[in-house]
N, CA and C of each residue as an Amber inpcrd file, in Angstrom:
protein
   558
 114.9180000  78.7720000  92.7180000 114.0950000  79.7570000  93.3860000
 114.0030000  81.0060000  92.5030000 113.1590000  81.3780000  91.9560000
 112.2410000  82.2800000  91.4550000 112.6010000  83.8460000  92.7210000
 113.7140000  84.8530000  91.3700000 114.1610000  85.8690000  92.7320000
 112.7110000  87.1720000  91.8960000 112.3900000  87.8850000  93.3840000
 110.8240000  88.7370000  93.1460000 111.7110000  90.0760000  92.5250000
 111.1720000  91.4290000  92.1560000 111.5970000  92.1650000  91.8200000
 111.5300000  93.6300000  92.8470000 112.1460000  94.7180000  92.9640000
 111.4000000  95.0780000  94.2030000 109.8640000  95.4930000  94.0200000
 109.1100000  95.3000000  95.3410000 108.2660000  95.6260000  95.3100000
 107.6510000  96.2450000  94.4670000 106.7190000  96.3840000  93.8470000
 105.9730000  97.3840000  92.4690000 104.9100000  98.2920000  93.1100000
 104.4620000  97.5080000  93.9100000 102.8880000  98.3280000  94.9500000
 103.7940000  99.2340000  96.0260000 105.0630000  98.9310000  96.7340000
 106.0510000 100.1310000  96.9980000 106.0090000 101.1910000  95.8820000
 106.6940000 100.7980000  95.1480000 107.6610000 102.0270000  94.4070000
 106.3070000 102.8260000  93.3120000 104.8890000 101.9180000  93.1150000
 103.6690000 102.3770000  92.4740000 103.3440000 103.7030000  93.4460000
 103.3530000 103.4790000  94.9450000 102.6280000 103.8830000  95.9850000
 103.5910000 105.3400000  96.4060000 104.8710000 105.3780000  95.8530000
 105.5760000 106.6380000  96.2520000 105.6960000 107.2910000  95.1580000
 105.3770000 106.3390000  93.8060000 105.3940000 107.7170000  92.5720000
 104.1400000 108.3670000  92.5910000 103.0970000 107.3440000  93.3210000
 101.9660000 108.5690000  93.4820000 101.8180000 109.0790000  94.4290000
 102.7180000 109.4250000  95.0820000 102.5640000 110.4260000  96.0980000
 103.9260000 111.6650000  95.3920000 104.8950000 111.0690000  94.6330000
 105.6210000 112.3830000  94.2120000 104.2730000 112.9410000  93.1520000
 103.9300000 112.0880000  92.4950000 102.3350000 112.7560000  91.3790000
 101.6420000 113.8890000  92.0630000 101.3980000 113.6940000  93.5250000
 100.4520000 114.3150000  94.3690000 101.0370000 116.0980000  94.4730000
 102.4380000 115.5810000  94.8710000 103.2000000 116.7980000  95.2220000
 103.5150000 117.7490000  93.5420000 103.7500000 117.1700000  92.5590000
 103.6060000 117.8000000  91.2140000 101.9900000 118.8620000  91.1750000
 101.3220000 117.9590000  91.3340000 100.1250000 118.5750000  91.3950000
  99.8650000 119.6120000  92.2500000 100.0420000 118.9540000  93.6740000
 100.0800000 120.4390000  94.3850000 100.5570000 121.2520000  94.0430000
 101.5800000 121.2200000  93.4470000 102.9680000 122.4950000  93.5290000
 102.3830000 123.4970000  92.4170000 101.5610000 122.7740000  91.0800000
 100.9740000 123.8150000  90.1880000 100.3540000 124.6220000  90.7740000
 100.4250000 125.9130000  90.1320000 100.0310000 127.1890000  90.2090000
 100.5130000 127.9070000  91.8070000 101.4290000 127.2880000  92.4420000
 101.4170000 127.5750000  93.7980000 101.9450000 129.0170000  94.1570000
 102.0230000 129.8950000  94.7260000 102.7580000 131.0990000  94.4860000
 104.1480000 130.9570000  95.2870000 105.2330000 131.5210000  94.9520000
 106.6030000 131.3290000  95.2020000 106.8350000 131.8290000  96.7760000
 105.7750000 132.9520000  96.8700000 105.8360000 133.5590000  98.3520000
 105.1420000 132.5790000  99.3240000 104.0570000 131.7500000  99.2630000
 103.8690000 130.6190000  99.7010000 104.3650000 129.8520000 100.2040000
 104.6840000 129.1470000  99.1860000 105.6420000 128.1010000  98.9250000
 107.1950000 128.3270000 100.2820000 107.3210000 129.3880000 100.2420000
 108.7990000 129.6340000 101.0850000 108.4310000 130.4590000 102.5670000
 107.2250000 130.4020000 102.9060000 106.8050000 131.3870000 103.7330000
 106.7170000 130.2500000 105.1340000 107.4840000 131.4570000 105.7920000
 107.2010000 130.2820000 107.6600000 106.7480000 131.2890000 108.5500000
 105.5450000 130.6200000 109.3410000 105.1810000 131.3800000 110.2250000
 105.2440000 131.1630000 111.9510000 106.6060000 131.8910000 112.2520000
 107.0620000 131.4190000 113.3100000 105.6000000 131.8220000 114.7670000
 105.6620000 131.3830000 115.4510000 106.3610000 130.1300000 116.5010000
 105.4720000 128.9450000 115.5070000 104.2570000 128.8030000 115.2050000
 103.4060000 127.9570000 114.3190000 103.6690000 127.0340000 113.4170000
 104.3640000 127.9700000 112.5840000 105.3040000 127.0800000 110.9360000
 106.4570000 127.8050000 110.9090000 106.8780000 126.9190000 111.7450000
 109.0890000 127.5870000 111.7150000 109.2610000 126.9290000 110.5040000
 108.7960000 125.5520000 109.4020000 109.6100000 125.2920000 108.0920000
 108.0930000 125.8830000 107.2250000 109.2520000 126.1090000 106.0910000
 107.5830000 125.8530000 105.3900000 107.6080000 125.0350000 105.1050000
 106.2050000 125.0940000 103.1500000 105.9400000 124.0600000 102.4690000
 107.4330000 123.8080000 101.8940000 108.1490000 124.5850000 101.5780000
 109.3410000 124.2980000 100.5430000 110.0430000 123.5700000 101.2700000
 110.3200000 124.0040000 102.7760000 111.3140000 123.0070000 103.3700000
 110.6730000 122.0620000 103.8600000 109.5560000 121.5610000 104.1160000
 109.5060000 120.5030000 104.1820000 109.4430000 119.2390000 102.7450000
 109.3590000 120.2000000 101.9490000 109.5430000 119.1670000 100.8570000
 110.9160000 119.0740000  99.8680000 111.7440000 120.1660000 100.6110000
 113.2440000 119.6590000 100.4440000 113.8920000 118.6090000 101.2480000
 113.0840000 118.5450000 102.3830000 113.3220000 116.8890000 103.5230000
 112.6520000 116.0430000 102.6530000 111.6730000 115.9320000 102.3700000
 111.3370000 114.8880000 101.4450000 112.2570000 114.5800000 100.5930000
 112.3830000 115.0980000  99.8980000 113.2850000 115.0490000  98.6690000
 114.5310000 114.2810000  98.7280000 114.5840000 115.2290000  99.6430000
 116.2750000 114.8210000 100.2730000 116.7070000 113.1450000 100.7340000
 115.3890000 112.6750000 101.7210000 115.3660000 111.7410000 101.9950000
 115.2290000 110.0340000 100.8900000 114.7180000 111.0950000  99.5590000
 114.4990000 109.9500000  98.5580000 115.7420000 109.9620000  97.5240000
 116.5090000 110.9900000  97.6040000 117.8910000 110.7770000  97.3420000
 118.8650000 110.1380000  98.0530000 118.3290000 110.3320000  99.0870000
 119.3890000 109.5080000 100.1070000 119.0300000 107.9680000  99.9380000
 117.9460000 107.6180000  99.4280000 117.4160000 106.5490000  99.3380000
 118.1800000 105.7070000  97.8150000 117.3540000 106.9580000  97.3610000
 118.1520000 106.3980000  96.1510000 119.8570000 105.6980000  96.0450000
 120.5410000 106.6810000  96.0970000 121.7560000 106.9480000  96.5050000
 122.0640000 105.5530000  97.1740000 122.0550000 105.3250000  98.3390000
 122.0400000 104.5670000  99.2610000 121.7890000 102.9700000  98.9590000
 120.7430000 103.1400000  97.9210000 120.9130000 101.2870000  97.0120000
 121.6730000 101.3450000  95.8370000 122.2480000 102.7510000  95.7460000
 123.6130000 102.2520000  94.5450000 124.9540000 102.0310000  94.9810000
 125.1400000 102.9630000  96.3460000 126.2580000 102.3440000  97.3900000
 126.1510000 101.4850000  98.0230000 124.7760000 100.8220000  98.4230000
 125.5770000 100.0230000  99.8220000 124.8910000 100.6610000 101.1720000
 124.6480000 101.7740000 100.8240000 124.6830000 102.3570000 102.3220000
 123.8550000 103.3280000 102.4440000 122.2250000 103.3180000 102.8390000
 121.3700000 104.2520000 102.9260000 121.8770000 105.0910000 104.2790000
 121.8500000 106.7950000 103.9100000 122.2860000 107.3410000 105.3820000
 121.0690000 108.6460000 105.0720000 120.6910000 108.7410000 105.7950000
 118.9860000 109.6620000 105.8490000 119.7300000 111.4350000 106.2660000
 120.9050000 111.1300000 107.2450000 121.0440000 112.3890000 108.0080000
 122.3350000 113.3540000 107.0980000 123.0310000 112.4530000 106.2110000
 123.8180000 113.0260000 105.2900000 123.5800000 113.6970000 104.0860000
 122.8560000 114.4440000 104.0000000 121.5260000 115.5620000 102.7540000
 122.3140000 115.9290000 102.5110000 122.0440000 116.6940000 100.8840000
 123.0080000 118.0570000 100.6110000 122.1510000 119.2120000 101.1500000
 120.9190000 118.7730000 101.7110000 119.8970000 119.6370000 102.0200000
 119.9830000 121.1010000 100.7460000 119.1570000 120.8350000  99.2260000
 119.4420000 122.1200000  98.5450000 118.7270000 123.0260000  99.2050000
 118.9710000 124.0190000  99.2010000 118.4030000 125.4140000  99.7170000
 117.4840000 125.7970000  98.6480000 117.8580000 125.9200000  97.1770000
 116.8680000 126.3450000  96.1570000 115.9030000 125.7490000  96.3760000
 115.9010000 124.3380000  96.7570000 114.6020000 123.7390000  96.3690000
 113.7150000 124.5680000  97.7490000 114.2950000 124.7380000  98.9100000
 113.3730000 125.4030000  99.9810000 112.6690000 126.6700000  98.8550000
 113.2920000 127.0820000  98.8640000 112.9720000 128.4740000  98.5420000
 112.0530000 128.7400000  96.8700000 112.0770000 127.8350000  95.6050000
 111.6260000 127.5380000  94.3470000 110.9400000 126.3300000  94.1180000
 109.3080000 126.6710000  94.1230000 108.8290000 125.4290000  93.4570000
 109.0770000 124.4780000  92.5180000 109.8090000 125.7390000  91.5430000
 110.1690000 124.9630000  89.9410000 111.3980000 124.4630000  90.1000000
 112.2390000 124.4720000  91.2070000 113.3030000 123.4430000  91.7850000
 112.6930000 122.3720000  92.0010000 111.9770000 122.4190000  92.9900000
 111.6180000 121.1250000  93.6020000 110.8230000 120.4830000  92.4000000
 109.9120000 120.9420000  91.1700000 109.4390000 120.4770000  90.3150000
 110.5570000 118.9680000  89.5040000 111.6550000 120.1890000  89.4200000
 113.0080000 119.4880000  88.6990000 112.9900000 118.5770000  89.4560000
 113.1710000 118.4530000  90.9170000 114.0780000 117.2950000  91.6430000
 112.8590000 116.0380000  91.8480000 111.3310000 116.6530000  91.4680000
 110.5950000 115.2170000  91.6330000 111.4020000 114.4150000  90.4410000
 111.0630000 115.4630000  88.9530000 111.0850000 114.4700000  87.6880000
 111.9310000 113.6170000  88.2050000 113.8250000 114.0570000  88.2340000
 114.6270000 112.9180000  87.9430000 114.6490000 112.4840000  89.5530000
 114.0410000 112.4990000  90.4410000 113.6620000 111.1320000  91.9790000
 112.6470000 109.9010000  91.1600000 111.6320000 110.9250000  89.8320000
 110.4290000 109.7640000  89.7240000 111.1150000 108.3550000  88.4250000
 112.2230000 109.4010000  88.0430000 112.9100000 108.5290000  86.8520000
 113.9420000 107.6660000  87.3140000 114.5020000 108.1280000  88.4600000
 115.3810000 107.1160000  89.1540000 114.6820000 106.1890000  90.0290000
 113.6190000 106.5180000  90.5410000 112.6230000 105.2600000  91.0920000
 112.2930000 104.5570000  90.3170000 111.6210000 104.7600000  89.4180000
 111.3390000 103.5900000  88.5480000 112.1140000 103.1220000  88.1110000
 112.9180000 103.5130000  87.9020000 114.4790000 102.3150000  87.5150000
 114.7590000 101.4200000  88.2580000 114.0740000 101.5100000  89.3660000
 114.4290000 100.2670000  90.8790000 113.5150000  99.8610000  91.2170000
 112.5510000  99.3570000  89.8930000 111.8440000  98.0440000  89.7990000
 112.4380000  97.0050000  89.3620000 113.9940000  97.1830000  88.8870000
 115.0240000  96.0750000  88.3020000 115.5770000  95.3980000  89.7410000
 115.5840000  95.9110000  90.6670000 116.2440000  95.5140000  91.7280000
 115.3780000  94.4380000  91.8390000 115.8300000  93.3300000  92.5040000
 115.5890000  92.3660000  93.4920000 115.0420000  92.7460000  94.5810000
 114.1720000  91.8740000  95.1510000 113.3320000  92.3540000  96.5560000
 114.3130000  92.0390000  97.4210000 115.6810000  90.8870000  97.4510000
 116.2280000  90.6330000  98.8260000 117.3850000  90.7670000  98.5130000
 117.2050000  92.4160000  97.9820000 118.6200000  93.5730000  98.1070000
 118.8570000  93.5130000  99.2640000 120.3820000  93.8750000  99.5690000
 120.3790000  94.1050000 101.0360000 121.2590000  95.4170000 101.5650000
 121.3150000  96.2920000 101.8480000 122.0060000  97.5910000 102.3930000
 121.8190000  97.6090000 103.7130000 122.5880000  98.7360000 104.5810000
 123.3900000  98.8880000 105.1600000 122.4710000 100.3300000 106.1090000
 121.6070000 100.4090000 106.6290000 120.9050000 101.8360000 107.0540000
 122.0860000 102.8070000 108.2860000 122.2990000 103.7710000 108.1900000
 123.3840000 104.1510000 108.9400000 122.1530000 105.4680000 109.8630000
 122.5730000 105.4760000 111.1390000 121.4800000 105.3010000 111.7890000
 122.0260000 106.6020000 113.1680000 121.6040000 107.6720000 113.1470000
 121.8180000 108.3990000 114.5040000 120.8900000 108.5520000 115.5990000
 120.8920000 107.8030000 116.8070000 120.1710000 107.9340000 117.6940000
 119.6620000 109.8520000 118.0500000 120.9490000 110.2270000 118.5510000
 121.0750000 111.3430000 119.0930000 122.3570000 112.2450000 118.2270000
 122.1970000 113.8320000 118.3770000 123.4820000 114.2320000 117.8150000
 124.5330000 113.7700000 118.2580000 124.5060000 113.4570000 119.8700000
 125.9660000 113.6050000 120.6770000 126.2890000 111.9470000 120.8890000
 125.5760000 111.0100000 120.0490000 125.7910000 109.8620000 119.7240000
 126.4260000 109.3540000 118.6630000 127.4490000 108.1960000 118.3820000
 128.0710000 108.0030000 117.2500000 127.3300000 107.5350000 115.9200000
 127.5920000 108.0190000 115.2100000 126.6380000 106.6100000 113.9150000
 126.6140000 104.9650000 113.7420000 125.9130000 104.6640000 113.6170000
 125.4630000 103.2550000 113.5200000 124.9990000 102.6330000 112.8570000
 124.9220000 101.2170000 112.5450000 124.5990000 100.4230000 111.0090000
 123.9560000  99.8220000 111.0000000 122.3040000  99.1030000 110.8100000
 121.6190000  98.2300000 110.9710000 121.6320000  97.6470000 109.6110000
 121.1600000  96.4470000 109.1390000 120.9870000  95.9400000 108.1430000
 119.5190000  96.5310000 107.5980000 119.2660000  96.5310000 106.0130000
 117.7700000  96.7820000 105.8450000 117.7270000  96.6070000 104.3240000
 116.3510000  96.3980000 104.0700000 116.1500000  95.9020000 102.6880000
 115.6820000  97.6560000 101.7720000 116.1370000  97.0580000 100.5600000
 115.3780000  98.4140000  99.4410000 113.4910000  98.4550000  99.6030000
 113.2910000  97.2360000  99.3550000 111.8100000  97.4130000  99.6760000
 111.3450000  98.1640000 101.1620000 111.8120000  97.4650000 102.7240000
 111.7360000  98.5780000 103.7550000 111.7700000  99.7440000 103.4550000
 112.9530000 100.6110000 102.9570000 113.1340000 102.0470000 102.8920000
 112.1060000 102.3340000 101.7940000 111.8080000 101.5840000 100.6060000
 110.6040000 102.6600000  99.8930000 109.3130000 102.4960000 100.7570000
 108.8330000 101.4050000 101.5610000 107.7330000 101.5710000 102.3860000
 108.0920000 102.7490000 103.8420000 109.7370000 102.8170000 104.3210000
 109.7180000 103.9630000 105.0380000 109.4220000 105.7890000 104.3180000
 109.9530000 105.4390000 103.0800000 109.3930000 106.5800000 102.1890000
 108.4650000 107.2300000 101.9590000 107.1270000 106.0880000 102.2020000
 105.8560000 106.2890000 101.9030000 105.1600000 107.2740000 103.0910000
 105.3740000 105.8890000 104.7430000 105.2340000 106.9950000 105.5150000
 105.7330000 108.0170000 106.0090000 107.0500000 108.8310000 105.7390000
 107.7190000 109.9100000 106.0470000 106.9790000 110.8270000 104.8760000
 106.9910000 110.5410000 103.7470000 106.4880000 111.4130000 103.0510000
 104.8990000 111.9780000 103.1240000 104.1910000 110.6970000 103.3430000
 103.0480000 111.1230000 103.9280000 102.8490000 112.1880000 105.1610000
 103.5540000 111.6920000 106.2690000 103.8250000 112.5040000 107.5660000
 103.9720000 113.8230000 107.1250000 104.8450000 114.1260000 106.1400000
 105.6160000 115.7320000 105.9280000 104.3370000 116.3180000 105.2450000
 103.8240000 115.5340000 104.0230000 102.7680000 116.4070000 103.3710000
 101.2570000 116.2980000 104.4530000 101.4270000 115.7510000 105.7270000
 100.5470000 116.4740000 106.3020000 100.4840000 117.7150000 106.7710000
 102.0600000 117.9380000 107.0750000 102.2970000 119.3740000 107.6580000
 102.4880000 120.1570000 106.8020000 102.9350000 120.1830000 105.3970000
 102.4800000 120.8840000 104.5740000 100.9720000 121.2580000 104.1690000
 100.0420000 120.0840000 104.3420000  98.6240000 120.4290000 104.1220000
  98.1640000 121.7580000 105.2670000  98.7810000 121.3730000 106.4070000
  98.4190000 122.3680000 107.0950000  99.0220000 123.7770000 107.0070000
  99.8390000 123.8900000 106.7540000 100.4460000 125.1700000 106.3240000
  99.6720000 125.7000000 105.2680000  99.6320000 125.4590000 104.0380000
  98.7210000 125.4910000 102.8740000  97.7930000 125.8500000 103.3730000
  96.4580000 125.1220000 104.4890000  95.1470000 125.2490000 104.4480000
  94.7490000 126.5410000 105.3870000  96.1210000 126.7540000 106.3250000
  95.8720000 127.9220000 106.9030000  96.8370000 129.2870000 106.3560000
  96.9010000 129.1280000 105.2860000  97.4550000 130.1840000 104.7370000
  95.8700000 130.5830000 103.3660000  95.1260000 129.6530000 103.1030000
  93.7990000 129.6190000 102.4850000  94.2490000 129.3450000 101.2350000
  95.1010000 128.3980000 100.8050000  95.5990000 127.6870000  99.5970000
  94.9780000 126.0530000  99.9440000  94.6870000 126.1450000  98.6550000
  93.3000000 124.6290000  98.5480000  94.5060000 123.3730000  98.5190000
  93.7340000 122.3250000  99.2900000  94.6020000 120.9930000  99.1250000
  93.3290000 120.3970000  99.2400000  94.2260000 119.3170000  98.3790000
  92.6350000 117.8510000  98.1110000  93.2400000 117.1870000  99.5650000
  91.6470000 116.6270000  99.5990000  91.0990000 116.0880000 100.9620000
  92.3560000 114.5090000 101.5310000  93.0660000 113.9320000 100.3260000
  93.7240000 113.0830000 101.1210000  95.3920000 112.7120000 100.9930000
  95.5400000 114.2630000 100.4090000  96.5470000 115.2020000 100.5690000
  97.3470000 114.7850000 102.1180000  98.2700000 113.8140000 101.8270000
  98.3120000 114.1420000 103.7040000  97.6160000 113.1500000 104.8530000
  97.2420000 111.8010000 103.8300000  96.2650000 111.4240000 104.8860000
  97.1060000 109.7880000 104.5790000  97.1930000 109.2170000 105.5640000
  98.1410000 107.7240000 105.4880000  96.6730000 106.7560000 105.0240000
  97.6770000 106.2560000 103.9950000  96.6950000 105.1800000 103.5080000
  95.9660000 103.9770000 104.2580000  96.0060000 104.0210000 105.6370000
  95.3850000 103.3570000 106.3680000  94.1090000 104.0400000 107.0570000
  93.9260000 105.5400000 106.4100000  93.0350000 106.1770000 107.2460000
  92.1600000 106.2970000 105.9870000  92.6200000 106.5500000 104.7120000
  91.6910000 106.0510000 103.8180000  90.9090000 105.3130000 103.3740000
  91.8920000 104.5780000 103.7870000  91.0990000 102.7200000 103.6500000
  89.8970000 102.8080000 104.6610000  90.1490000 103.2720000 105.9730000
  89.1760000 103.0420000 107.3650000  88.0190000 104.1530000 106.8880000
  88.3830000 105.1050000 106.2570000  87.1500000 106.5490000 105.6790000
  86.0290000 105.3770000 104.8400000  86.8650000 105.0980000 103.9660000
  86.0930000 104.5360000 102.8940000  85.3700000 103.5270000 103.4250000
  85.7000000 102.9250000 104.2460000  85.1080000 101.3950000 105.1720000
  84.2300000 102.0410000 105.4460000  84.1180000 103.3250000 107.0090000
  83.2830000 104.0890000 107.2590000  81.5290000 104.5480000 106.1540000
  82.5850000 105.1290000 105.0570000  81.8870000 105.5980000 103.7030000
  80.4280000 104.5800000 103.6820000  81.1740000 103.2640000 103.2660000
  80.6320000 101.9170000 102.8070000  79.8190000 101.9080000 103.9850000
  80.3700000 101.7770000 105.2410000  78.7890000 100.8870000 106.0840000
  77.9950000 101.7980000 106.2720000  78.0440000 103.4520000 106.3980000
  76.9680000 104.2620000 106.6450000  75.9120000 104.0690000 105.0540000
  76.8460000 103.7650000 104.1160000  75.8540000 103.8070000 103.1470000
  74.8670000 102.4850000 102.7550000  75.4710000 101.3610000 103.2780000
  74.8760000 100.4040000 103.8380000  73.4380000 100.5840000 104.5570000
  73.6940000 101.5410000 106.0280000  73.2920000 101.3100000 106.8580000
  71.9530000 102.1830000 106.6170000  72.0250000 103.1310000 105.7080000
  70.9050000 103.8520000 105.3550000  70.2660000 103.2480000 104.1830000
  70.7120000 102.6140000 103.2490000  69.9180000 101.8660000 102.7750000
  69.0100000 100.6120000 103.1970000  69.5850000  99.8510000 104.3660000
  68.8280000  98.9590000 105.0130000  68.0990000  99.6120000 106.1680000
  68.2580000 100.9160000 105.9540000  66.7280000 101.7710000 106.7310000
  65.6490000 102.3590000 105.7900000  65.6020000 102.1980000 104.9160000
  64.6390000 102.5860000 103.5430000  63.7080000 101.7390000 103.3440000
């Protein structure tokens, strides 16, 4: 039996979304970047993309132990607060991801799991490929709420910035039959 490698269209699909966040982050201003506007935007952009972050270390991390745990962060504070932190912490997340295209697809770890605070921790089984496809949509999720922070602070974000690749796919479908549909009215 022929063993697969992990996923490639995973781990393709979250380096371009850390790509996305590089990009955004140019030219961004530092007061921005760290600014929350309570009751509205209690985190900002920075903290929500120190949860990101955080979560793909934990990821990482987590297929070199044995044991992915999401709620055990070092949570950095710089990176809340410094773009050119969080710049640093994509590079070496995008250099340690790609290194775990060597893995095997039927890795197997250990997800450690909190219902509630006042609940104990818990262990489900789960594959490396699962967690980089849970990666994709958590990270997506967060840089929506960053898009919105951004767009109402009047800092530009591209249009699919933020948008789950299933709504792209359905835009573009959309795209396609209206343009269809006006050409077979001509």
């Amino acid at each position: 039996m022929m063993t697969h490698l992990l996923n490639a269209s995973a781990t393709k699909a979250n380096l371009a979304l850390l790509n996305q966040a590089v990009d955004f982050l140019n030219g961004m201003p530092e007061e921005l970047y760290g600014a929350t506007e309570a009751p509205v935007f209690p985190s900002s952009i920075g903290a929500h993309l120190r949860h990101i972050l955080d979560h793909y270390d934990s990821l990482l991390d987590g297929l070199e132990s044995g044991k992915v745990d999401y709620h055990s962060r070092d949570r950095d504070a710089e990176t809340e607060k410094r773009p050119d932190r969080a710049l640093q912490r994509i590079e070496t997340i995008r250099t340690r991801l790609t290194g775990e295209n060597d893995r095997p697809n039927d890795f197997k770890s250990d997800l450690s799991l909190r219902i509630s605070a006042d609940d104990p921790e818990a262990e489900i089984p789960t594959t490396a490929e699962r967690e980089l496809f849970f990666g994709l949509s958590h990270t997506v999720h967060h840089y929506a709420l960053i898009a919105m922070i951004a767009r109402h602070n009047g800092y530009g974000v591209p249009d699919d910035f933020g948008v789950a690749p299933s709504t792209l796919a359905h835009r573009k479908s959309l795209s396609s039959q209206q343009s269809q549909q006006s050409q077979a009215s001509q």
